[in-house]
C-alpha positions as CSV (number, residue, x, y, z in Angstrom):
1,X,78.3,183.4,158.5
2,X,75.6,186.0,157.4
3,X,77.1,186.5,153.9
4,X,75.3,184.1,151.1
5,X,77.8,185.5,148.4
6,X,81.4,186.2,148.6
7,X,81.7,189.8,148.1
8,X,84.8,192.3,147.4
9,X,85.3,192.9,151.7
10,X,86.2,189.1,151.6
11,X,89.1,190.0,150.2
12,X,90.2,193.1,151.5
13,X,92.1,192.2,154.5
14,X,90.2,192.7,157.2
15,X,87.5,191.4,159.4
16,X,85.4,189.9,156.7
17,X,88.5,188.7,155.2
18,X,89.2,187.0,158.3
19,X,85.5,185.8,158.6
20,X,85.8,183.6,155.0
21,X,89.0,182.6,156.2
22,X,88.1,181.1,159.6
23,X,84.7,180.2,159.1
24,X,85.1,178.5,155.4
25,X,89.2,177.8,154.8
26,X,89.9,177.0,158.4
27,X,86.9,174.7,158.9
28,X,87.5,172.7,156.3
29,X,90.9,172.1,156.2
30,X,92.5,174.4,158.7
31,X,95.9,172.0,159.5
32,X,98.1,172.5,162.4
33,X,100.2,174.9,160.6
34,X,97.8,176.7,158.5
35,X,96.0,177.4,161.7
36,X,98.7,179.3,163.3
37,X,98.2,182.2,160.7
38,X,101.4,183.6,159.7
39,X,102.4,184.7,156.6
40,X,105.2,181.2,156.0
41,X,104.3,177.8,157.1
42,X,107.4,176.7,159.2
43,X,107.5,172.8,158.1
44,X,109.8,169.9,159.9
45,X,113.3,169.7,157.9
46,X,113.5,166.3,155.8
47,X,115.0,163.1,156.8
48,X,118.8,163.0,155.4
49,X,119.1,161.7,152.5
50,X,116.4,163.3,151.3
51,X,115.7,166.2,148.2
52,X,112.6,169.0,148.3
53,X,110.3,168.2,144.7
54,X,108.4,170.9,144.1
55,X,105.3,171.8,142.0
56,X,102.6,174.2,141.4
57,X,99.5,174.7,139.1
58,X,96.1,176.7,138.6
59,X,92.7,175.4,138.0
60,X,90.4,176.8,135.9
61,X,87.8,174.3,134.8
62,X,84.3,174.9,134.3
63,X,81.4,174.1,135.1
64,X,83.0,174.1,138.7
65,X,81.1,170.8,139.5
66,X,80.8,167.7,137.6
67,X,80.2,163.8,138.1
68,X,83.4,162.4,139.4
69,X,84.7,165.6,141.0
70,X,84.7,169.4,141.1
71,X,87.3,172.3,141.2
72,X,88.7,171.9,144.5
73,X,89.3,167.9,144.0
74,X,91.1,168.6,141.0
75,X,92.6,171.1,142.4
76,X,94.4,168.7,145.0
77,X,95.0,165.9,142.9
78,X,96.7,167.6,140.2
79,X,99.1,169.0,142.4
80,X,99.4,166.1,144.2
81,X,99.9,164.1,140.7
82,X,102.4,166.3,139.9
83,X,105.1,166.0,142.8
84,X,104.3,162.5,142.8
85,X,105.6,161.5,138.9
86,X,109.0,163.0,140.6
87,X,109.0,159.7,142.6
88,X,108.8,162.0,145.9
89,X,106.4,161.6,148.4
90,X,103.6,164.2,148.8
91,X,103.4,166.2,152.4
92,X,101.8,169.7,152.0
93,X,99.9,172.3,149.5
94,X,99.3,175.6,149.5
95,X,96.0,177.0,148.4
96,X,95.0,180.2,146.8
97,X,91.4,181.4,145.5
98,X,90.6,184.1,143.1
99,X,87.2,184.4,143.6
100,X,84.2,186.5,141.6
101,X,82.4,188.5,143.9
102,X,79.1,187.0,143.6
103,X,79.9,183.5,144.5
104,X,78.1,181.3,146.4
105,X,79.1,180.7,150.0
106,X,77.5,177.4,150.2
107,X,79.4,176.5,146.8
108,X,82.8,177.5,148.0
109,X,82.2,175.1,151.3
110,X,81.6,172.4,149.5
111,X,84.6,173.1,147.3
112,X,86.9,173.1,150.7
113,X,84.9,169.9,151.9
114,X,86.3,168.4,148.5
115,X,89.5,169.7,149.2
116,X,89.9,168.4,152.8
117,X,88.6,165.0,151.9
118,X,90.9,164.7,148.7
119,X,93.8,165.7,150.5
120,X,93.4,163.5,154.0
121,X,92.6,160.7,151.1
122,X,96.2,161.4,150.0
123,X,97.8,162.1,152.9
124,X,99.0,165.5,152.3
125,X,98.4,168.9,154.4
126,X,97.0,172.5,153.0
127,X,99.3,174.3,155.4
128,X,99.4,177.2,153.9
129,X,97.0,179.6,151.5
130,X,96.1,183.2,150.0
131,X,92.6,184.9,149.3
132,X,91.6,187.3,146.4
133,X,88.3,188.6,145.4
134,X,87.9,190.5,141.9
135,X,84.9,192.3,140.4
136,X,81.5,190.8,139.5
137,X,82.0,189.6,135.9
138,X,86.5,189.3,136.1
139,X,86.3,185.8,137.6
140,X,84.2,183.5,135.9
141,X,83.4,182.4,139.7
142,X,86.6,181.0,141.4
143,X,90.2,180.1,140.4
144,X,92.3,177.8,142.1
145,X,96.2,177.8,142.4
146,X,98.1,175.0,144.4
147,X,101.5,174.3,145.2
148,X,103.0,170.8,146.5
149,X,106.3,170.3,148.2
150,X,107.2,166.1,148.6
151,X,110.3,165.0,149.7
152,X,112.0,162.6,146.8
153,X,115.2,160.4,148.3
154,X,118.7,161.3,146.8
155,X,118.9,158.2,145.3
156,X,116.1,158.6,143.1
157,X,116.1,159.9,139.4
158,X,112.7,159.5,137.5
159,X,112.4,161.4,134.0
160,X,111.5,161.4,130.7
161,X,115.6,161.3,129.5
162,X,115.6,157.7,131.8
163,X,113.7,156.2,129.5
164,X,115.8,153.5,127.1
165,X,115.5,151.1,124.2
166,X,113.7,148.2,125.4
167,X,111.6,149.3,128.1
168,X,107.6,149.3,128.7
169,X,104.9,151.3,128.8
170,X,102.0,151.2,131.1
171,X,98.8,153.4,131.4
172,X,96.8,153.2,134.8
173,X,93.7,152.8,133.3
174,X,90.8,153.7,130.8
175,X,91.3,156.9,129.0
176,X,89.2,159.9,127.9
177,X,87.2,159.5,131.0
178,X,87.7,163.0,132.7
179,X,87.7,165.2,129.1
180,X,84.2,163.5,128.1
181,X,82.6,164.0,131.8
182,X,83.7,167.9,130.8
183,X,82.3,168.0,127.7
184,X,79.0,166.0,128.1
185,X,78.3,168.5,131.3
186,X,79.0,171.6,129.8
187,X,77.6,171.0,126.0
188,X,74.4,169.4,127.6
189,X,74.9,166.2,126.7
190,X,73.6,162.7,127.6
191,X,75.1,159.3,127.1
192,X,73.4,155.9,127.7
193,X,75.7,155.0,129.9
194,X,76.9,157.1,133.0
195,X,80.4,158.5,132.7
196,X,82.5,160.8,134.7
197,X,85.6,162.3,135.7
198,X,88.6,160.0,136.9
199,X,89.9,162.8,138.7
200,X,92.1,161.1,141.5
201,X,95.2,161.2,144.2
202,X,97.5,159.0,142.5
203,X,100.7,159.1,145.2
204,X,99.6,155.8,147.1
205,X,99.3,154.2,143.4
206,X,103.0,155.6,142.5
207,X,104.5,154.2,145.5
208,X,103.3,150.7,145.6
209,X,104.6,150.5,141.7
210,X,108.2,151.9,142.4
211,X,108.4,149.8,145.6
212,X,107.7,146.5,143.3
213,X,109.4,147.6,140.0
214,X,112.4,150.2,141.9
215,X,113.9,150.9,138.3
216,X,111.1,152.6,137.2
217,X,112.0,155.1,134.6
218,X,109.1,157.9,134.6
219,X,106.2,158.8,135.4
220,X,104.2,161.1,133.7
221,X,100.1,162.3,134.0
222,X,98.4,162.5,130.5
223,X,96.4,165.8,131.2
224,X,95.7,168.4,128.8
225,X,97.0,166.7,125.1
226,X,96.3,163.4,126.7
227,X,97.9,159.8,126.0
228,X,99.3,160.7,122.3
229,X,101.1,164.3,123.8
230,X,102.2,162.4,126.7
231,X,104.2,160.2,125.0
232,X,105.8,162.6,122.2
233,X,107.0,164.5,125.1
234,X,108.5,161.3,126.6
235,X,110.3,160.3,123.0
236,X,111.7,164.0,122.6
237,X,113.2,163.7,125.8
238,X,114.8,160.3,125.5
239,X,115.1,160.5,121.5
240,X,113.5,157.3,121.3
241,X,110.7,155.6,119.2
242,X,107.6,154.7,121.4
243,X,105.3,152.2,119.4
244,X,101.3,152.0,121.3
245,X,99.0,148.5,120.7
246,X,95.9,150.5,120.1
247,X,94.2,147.5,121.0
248,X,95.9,147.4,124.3
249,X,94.6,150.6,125.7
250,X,92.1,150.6,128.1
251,X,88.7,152.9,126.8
252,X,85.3,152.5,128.3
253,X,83.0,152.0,126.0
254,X,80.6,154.8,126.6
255,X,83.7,157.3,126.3
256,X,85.0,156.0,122.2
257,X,81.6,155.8,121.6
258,X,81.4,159.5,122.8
259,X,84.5,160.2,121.0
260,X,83.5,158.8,117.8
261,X,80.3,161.4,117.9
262,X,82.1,164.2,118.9
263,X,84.7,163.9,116.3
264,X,87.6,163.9,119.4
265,X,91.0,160.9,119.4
266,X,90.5,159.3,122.6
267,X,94.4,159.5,122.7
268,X,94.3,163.0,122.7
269,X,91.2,163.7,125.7
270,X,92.6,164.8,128.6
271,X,92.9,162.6,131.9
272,X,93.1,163.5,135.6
273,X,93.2,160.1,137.4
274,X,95.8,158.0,135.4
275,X,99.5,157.7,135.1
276,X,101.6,156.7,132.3
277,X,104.7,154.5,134.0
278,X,107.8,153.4,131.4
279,X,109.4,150.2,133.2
280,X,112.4,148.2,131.8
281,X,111.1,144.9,130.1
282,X,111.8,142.3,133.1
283,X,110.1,145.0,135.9
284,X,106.9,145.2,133.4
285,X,104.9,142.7,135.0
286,X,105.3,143.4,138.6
287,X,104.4,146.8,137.9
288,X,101.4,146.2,136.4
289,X,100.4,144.3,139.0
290,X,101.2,146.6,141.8
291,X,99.7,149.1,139.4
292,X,96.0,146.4,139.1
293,X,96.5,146.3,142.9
294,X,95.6,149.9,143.7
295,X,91.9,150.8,143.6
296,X,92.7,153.3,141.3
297,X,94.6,151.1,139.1
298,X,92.3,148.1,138.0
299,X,92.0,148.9,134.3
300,X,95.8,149.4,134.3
301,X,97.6,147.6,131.3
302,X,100.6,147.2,129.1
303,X,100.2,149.0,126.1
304,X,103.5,149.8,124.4
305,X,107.0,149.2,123.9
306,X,110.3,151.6,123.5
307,X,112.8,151.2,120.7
308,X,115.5,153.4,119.4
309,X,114.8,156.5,116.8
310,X,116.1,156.3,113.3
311,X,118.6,159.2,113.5
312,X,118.0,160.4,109.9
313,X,114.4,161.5,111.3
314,X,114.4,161.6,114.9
315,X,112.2,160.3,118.1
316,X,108.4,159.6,116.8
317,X,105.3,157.8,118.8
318,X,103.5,155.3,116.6
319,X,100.0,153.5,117.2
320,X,99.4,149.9,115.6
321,X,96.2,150.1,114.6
322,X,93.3,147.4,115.3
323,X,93.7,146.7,111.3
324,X,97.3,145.9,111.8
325,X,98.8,148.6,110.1
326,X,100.6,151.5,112.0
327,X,100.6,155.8,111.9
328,X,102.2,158.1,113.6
329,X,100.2,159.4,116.6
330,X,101.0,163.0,116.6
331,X,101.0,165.9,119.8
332,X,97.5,167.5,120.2
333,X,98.1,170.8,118.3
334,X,96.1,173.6,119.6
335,X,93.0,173.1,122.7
336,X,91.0,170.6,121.8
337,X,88.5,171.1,124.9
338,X,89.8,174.3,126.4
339,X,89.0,175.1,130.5
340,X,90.0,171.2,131.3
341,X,91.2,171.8,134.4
């Protein structure tokens, strides 16, 4: 391709359109179906028994590249992510790009590359996508938007509103990793010890723990808002009292120490690559070790317990601190670290 720099003809439906398209989109990951070129991808119909889960979400992060990831890997693992907590398994995206005319060609291939190497990693297809290019100056770049459709059995009902008095809770691994990456890159920052962006396709890691510990009550991805929004959201919904081991929960070193500096409560940094799990009590242990099983689970531990709410003031999330007293570990209020993901 001659172009260097997508401009505003790569998005105006015609042959340079087409150019970006087949030369950039289809090259990287151009599947069966996306390669056809119609407007709908026409998919195989689900196994009986089975229900469509459905997701979608847009990526905005900047800088567009960081250590750990970029754009377009986040991109397909939050989608990805996100059908998965459903308990359903993960079998296409679509992809759509709003790009700032201006942008570098070679930038946007390697953002495909990512995507194409994330997505054969999780086992998913981009079989469908859409193109838009805006003015120099109204993009900030590129812009992401995917949608995932997985197909969840009948049989299978995983939410917040499961969880119950009693149960477990289990985070994949250290936290804060992907919010500090962010932050350290884009305020110029250096730690003495390398850290970057979890940002990973957890389906295969979701699987493994429902197939050891099948009454699984949720899952749930601590992203923007992080562990301590996570979990309010899971005691609203199952008007419950969810008590956290600070002690328990896995944090790199470099990252609290990061934290501490910064003024930011690892709790409330924002993840891409782990997954809060709620188990009932006798499941808790197989779980985590299906969980320390995956590679993306190895840090994965037991940091909490479920009990129920004191009607008279409703569902709260507590933390037991190292000094063995215990506070209330409230939602993030506002954007901590704004353009996350």
């Amino acid at each position: 391709m001659a172009d260097e720099k997508v401009m505003l003809g790569h998005g105006s439906g015609g042959s340079m359109m087409k150019r970006i398209i087949d030369e950039v989109f289809f090259a990287a990951y151009g599947s069966d179906e996306l390669l056809v070129g119609d407007d709908a991808a026409v998919l195989p119909a689900l196994e009986p028994g089975e229900r469509l889960a459905y997701s979608t979400d847009s990526f905005v992060v900047t800088p567009h590249f960081f250590p750990g990831g970029d754009i377009g890997r986040l991109a397909v693992c939050g989608t990805v992510n996100d059908v998965a907590t459903s308990g359903a398994r993960p079998l296409y995206l679509s992809c759509a790009f709003i790009l700032e005319e201006g942008f570098p060609m070679d930038d946007l291939r390697r953002i495909c590359a990512s995507m194409a190497a994330c997505a054969k990693e999780a086992g998913v297809r981009i079989v469908t996508g859409d193109t838009k290019v805006v003015n120099r100056g109204h993009g900030d770049g590129i812009y992401i938007n995917t949608s995932g459709v997985g197909a969840l059995p009948t049989d299978r009902h995983l939410g917040g509103a499961q969880i119950r008095p009693g149960d477990v809770v289990l985070v994949s691994g250290t936290l804060g990793d992907h919010g500090i990456t962010i932050m350290s890159c884009r305020e110029g920052l250096n730690f003495s010890a390398d850290i970057e962006s979890d940002a990973a396709p957890l389906n295969h890691l979701i699987a493994d723990v429902l197939a050891a510990a099948p009454a699984t009550r949720c899952f749930r991805d601590p992203t923007r808002g992080g562990l301590a929004s996570t979990l309010n959201e899971l005691a609203e919904q199952s008007g419950t009292d969810i008590t956290v081991d600070e002690g328990a929960v896995p944090v790199k070193d470099a990252v609290l120490g990061a934290c501490e500096m910064l003024g930011y409560d690892v709790l409330q940094v924002a993840n891409e690559g782990k997954m809060v799990c709620v188990v009932p009590a006798d499941e808790a242990e197989a779980a985590l070790a299906a969980m320390q099983a995956s590679p993306y689970g190895r840090d994965g531990a037991i940091i909490g317990t479920v009990a129920a709410a004191d009607a008279t003031r409703g569902p709260k999330v507590f933390l037991r601190t190292a000094f063995g007293s215990t506070r209330i570990l409230d939602m993030l209020v506002g954007e901590q670290l704004p353009r996350i993901c």
